[in-house]
C-alpha positions in Angstrom: 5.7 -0.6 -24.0 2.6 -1.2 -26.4 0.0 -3.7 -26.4 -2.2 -4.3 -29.3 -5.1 -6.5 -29.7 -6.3 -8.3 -32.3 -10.3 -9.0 -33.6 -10.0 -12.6 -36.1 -12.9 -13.8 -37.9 -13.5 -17.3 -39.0 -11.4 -18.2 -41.9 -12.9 -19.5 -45.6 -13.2 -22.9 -46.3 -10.9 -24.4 -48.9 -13.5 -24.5 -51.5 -14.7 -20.8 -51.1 -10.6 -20.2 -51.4 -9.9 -22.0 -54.5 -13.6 -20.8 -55.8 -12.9 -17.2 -56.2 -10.7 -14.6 -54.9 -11.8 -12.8 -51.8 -13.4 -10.0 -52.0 -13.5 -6.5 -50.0 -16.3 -6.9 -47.3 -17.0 -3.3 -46.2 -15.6 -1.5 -42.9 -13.4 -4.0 -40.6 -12.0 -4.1 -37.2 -8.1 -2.8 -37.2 -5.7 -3.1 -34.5 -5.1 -0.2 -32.5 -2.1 0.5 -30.9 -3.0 1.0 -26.8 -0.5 1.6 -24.3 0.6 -0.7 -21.2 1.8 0.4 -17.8 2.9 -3.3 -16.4 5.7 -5.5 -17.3 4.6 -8.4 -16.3 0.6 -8.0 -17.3 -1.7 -5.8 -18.9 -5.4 -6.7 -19.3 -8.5 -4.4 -20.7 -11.9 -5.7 -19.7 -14.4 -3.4 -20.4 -14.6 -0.4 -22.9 -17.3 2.7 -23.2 -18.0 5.1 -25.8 -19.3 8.8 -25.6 -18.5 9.7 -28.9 -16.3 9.3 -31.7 -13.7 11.0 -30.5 -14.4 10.3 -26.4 -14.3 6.6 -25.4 -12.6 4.9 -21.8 -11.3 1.3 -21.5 -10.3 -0.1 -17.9 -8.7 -3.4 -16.5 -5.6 -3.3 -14.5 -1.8 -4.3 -14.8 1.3 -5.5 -12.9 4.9 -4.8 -12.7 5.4 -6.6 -9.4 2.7 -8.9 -8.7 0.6 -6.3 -7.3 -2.0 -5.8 -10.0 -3.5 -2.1 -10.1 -6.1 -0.2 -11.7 -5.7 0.8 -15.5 -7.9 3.5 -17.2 -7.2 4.4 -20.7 -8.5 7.1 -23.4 -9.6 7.4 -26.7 -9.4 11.0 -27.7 -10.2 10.7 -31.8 -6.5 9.7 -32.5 -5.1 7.4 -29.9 -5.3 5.6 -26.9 -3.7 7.2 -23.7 -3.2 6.2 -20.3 -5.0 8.3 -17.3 -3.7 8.3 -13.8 -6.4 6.2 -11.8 -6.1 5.5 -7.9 -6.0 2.4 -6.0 -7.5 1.0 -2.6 -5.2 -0.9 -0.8 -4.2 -4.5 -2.2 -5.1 -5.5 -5.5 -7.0 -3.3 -7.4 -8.8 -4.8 -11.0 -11.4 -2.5 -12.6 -13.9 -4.7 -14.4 -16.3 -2.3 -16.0 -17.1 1.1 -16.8 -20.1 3.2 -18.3 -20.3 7.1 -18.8 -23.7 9.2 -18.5 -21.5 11.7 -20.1 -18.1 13.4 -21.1 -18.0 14.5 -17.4 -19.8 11.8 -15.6 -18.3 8.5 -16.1 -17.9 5.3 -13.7 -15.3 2.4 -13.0 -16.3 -0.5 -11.1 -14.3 -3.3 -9.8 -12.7 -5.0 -6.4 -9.9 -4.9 -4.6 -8.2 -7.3 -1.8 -6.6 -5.9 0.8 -3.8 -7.8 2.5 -4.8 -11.1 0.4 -7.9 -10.9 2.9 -11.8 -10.7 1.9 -12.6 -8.9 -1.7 -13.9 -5.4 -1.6 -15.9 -3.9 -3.7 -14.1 -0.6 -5.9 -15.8 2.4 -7.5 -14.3 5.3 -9.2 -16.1 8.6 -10.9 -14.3 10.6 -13.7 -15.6 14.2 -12.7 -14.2 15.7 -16.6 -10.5 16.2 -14.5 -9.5 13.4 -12.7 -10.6 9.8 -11.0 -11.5 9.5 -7.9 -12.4 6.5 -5.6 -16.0 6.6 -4.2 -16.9 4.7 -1.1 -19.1 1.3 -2.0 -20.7 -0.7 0.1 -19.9 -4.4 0.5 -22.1 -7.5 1.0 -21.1 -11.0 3.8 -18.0 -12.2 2.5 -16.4 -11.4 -0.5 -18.1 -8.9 -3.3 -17.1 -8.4 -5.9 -18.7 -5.3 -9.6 -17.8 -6.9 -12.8 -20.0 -4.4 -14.9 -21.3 -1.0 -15.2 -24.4 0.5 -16.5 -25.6 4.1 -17.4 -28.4 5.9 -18.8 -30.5 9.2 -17.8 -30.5 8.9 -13.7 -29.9 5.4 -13.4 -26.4 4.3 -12.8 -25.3 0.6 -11.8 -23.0 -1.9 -10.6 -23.8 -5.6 -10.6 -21.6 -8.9 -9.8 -21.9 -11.6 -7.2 -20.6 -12.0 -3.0 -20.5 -15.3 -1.1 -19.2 -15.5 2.5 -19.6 -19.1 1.4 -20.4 -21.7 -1.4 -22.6 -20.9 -3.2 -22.3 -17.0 -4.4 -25.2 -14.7 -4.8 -25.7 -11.7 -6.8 -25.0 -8.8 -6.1 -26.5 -5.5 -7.1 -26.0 -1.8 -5.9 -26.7 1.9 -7.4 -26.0 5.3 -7.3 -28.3 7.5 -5.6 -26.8 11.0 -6.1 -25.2 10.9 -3.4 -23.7 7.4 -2.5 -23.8 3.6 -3.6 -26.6 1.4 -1.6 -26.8 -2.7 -2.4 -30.3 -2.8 -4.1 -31.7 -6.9 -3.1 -31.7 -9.4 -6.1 -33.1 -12.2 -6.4 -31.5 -15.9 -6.6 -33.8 -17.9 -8.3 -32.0 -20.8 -9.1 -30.3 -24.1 -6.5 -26.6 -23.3 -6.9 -23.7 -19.9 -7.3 -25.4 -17.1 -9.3 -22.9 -14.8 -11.4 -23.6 -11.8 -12.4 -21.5 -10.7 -15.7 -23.0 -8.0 -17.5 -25.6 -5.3 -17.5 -27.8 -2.4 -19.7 -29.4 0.9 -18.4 -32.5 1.7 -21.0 -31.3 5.5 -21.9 -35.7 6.7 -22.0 -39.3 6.2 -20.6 -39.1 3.9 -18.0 -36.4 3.0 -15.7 -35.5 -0.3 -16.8 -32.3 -2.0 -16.2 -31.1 -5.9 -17.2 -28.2 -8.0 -15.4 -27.0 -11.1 -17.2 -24.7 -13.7 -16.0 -25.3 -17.6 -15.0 -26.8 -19.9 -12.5 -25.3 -23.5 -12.4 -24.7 -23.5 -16.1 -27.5 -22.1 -17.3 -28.3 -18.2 -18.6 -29.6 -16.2 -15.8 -31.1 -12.5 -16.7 -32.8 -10.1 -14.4 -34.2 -6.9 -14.7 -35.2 -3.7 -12.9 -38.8 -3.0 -13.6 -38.3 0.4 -11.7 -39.3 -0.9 -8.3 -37.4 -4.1 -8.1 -35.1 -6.8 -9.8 -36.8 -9.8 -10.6 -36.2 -13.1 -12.8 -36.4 -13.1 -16.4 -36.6 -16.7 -18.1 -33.9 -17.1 -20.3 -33.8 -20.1 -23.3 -32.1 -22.8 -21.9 -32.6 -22.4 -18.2 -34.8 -25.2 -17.5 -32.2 -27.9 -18.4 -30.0 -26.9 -16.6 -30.9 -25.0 -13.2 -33.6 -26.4 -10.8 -35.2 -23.6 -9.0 -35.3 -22.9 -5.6 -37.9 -24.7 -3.9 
């Protein structure tokens, strides 16, 4: 079974159509055939590159309602499909970063017994994955994104053992994942979505996600993770206090 996915842009207007013919626009994106373990779903949500001809994608799929981890590879030619492990439960992989062709992370959750979420973590060591024990906040946790670069490596996404959820934070030592504190500036559920490792000089690291409707960005000045304004905020998200 094959899934594919496909990139549109907007289309021309009806004047630029009738106007003149359209014309080549340089290098374009191109579906590319990727292959699909489940039957009933198959989902990609995060993709890295090392090189041209060494990138990873991971989601999950499903074939019986029990949705598990999927890790795929791009080798130069085509995408394949790499064994990956599971915790016990659900399993969804939500992001992935790679320090290098032999160092590369997965992050996600899992649910055992339809219980509390988990956090999941999983290293590619150049042979095969393997889960790595992460710690978990109150409640439920949950990584939605990866980042990279020199010695830093980290996971980022939000926990709640209640309304409203917090973020969530942790990185790799060396030698094991420890939750790093982050701040919650903002009167409401804080979502962390996203995150970027600066590859030199400083350690520097950003999170991005949302606070009641409004942008919220943090960074890691190499000592802590503290609130960045982001456009927009004001309107939207009162601060605490």
């Amino acid at each position: 079974m094959t899934a594919t996915v496909t990139l549109l842009t907007p289309p021309a207007s009806p004047a630029e159509t009738n106007a003149r013919p359209a014309a080549a626009c340089g290098p374009t994106w191109t579906v590319v055939a990727s292959p699909s373990l489940g039957t009933i779903e198959n989902y990609l949500y995060a993709v890295t590159g090392i090189s041209a001809t060494d990138a990873w994608a991971v989601g999950m799929y499903s074939s019986t309602g029990l949705q598990q981890t999927l890790i795929e590879h791009w080798d130069g030619t085509e995408w394949t499909n790499v064994p990956s492990p599971n915790a016990s439960g659900h399993n969804v992989l939500y992001g992935v970063a790679a320090l290098s062709t032999d160092d590369v992370w997965a992050v996600g959750t899992h649910r055992p017994d339809l219980g509390t979420f988990k956090t999941l973590a999983m290293h590619w060591n150049g042979v095969e994955w393997s889960i790595v024990k992460s710690p978990n906040a109150a409640g439920d946790s949950f990584l939605y994104a990866a980042a990279a670069a020199g010695n830093q490596v980290w996971a980022i996404g939000q926990s709640s053992d209640a309304e409203p959820f917090r973020t969530l934070a942790m990185r790799w030592t060396g030698s094991r994942w420890k939750i790093v504190p982050t701040p919650n500036p903002y009167v409401g559920s804080h979502y962390l979505l996203g995150a970027a490792a600066v590859p030199s000089g400083s350690p520097r690291a950003w999170a991005a996600g949302n606070a009641a409707n409004a942008p919220l960005i943090l960074e890691w000045n190499g000592r802590e993770w503290t609130s960045a304004t982001a456009p927009g905020t004001d309107q939207f998200a009162p601060p605490v206090g």
